[in-house]
C-alpha positions in Angstrom: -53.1 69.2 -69.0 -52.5 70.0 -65.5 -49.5 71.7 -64.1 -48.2 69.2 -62.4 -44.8 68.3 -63.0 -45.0 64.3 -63.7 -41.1 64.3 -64.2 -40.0 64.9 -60.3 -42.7 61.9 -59.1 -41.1 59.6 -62.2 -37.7 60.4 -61.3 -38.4 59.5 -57.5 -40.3 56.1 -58.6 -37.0 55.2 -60.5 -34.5 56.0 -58.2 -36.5 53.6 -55.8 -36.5 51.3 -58.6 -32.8 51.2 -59.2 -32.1 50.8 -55.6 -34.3 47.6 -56.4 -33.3 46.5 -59.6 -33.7 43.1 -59.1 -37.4 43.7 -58.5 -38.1 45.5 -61.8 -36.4 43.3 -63.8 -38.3 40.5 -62.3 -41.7 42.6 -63.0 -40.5 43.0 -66.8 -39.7 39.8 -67.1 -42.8 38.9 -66.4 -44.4 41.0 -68.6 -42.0 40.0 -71.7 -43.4 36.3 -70.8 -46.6 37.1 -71.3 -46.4 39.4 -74.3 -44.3 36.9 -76.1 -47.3 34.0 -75.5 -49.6 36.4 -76.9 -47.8 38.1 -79.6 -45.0 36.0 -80.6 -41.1 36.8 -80.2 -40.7 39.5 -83.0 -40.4 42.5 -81.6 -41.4 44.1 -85.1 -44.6 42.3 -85.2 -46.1 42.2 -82.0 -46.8 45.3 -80.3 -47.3 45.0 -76.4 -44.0 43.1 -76.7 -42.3 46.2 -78.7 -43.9 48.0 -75.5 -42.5 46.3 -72.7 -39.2 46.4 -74.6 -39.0 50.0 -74.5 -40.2 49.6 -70.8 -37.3 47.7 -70.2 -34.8 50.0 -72.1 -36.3 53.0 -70.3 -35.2 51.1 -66.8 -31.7 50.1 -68.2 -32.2 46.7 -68.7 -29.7 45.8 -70.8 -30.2 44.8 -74.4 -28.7 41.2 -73.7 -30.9 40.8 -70.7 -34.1 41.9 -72.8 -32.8 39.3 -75.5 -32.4 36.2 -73.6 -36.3 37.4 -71.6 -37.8 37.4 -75.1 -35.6 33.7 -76.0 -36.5 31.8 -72.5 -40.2 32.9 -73.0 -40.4 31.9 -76.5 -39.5 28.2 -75.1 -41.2 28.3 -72.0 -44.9 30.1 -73.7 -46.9 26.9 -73.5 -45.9 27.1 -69.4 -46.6 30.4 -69.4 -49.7 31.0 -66.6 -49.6 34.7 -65.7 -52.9 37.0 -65.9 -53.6 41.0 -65.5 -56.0 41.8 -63.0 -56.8 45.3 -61.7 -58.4 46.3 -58.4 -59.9 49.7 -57.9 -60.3 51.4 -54.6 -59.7 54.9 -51.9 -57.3 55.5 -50.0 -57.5 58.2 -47.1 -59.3 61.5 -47.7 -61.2 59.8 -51.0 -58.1 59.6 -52.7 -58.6 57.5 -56.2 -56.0 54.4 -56.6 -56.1 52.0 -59.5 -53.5 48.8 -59.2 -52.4 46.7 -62.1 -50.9 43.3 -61.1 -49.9 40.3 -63.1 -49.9 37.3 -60.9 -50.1 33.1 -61.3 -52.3 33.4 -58.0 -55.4 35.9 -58.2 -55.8 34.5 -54.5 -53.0 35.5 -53.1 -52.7 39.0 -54.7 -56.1 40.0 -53.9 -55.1 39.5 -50.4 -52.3 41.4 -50.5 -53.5 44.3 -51.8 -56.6 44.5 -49.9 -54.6 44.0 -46.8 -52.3 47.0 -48.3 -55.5 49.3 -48.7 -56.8 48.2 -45.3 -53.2 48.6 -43.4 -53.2 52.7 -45.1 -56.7 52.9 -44.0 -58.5 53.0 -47.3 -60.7 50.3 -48.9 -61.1 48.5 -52.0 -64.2 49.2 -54.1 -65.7 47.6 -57.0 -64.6 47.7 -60.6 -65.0 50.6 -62.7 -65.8 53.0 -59.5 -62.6 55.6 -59.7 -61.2 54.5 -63.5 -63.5 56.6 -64.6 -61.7 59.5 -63.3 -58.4 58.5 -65.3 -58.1 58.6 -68.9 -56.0 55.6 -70.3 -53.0 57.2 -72.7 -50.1 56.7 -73.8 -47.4 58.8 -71.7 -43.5 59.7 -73.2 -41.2 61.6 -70.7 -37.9 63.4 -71.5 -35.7 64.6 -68.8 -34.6 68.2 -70.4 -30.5 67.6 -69.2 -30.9 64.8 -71.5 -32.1 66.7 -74.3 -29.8 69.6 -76.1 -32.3 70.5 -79.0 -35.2 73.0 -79.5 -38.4 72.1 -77.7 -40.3 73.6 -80.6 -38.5 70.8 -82.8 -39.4 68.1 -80.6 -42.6 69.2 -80.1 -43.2 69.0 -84.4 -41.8 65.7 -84.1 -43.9 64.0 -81.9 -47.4 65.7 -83.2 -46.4 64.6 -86.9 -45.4 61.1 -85.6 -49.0 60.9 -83.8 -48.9 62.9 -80.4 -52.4 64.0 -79.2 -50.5 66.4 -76.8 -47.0 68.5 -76.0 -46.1 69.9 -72.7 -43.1 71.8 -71.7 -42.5 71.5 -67.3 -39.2 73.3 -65.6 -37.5 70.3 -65.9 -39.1 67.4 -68.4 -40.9 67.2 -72.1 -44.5 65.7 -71.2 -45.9 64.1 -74.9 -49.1 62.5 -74.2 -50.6 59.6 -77.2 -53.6 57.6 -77.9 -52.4 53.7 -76.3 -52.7 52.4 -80.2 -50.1 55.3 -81.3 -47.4 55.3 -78.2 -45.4 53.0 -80.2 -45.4 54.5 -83.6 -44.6 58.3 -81.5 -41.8 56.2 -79.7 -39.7 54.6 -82.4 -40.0 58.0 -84.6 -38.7 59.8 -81.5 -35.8 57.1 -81.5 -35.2 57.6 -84.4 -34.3 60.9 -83.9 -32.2 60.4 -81.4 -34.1 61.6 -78.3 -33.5 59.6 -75.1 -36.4 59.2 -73.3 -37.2 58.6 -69.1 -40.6 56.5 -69.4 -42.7 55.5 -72.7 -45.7 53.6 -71.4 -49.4 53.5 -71.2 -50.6 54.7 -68.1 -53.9 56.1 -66.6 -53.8 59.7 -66.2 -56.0 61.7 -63.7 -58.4 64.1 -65.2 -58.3 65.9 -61.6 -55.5 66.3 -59.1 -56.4 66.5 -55.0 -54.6 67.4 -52.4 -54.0 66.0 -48.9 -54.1 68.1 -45.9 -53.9 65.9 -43.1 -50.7 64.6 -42.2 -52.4 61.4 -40.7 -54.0 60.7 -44.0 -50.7 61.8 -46.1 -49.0 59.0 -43.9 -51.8 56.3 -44.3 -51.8 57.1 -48.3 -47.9 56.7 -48.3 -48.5 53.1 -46.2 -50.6 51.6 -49.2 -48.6 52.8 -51.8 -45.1 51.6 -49.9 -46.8 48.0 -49.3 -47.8 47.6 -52.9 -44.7 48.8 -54.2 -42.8 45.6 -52.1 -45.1 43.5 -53.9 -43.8 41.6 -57.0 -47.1 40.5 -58.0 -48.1 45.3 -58.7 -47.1 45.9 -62.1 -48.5 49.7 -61.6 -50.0 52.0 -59.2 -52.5 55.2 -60.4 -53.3 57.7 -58.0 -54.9 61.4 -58.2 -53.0 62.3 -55.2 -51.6 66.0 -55.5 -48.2 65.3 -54.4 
């Protein structure tokens, strides 16, 4: 693992998120539609919609909201026309960005990412040419204010439940999972009480690097500000060392 504190850049994307809640929820709504066409609307039996779920709970949502998603999409599945796609591309100074969108218009999202790329002076490249550089796990974060037990005891938890990996920052728990065994780690750290910031799969960089130039620092920050304000980004993966 690196020693980069994920916490701090989680805990910055959430704050913007709550000033924008109405966006987020809108994003996991989404997602709940889509998991619920493909899975069904038990939670206990499909698992990407057990994912988003804890997605949801993670951002607050509350438990009626996340109720009445999984009840409107289990009526509305057959009308249901939502699809992932993921573009792959560099921002300034070769910086590697991966975005996940799920959109009823391929069209119009391609657009507006490659215009968000283009506008931050980077470019989008073909798929598969920086994914390669991420490795695609399963990511649990706990804020340590939140958490009053021994790391040690937490850390025996989540290995037994599954973890591939435990590691203690200054101010967060960073337990790292195969995708397939994110939910099993998740509900047995419920289970045991622990609250957690994020549980989701996510692509991790294998290598950080760093930015120099404040012109590119500022260009980099343009594309990831314009595909934040689109509803149609899900997620955006960078190996920018901020």
């Amino acid at each position: 693992m690196s020693g980069h504190s994920k916490f701090a850049n989680i805990k910055h994307k959430k704050e913007k998120n709550d000033a924008a809640k109405g966006k987020i929820f809108t994003i996991i709504g989404r997602e709940i539609a889509v998991a619920v066409k493909e899975g069904g609307p038990d939670v206990n039996n499909n698992f990407r919609l057990a994912a988003v779920v804890a997605k949801a709970k993670a951002n607050n949502m509350p438990n009626e909201t996340i109720e009445r998603g999984i009840k409107k999409a289990a009526g509305d599945a057959g009308n249901v026309n939502y699809e992932y796609v993921t573009y792959e591309g560099y921002g300034p100074g070769g910086i590697a960005v991966i975005v996940d969108a799920l959109t009823d218009n391929k069209n119009r999202t391609a657009a507006n990412v490659r215009s968000a790329f283009t506008k931050g002076r980077g470019s989008i490249g073909t798929q598969g040419c920086v994914s390669f550089m991420f490795d695609k796990k399963g990511q649990i974060i706990i804020d340590k204010e939140e958490y009053d037990g021994d790391g040690d005891d937490l850390m025996m938890t989540a290995l037994d439940a599954g973890a591939e990996d435990f590691t203690e920052e200054a101010d967060s728990f960073e337990i790292i999972t195969d995708p397939d065994s994110l939910e099993t780690v998740r509900a047995a750290l419920e289970e045991a009480g622990v609250t957690m910031v994020s549980s989701e799969v996510t692509m991790i960089p294998q290598n950080y690097v760093a930015l120099t130039d404040e012109s590119d620092i500022k260009n980099l920050q343009r594309t990831l500000d314009l595909l934040d304000e689109d509803d149609d980004v899900q997620a955006v993966y960078t190996n920018w060392d901020e």
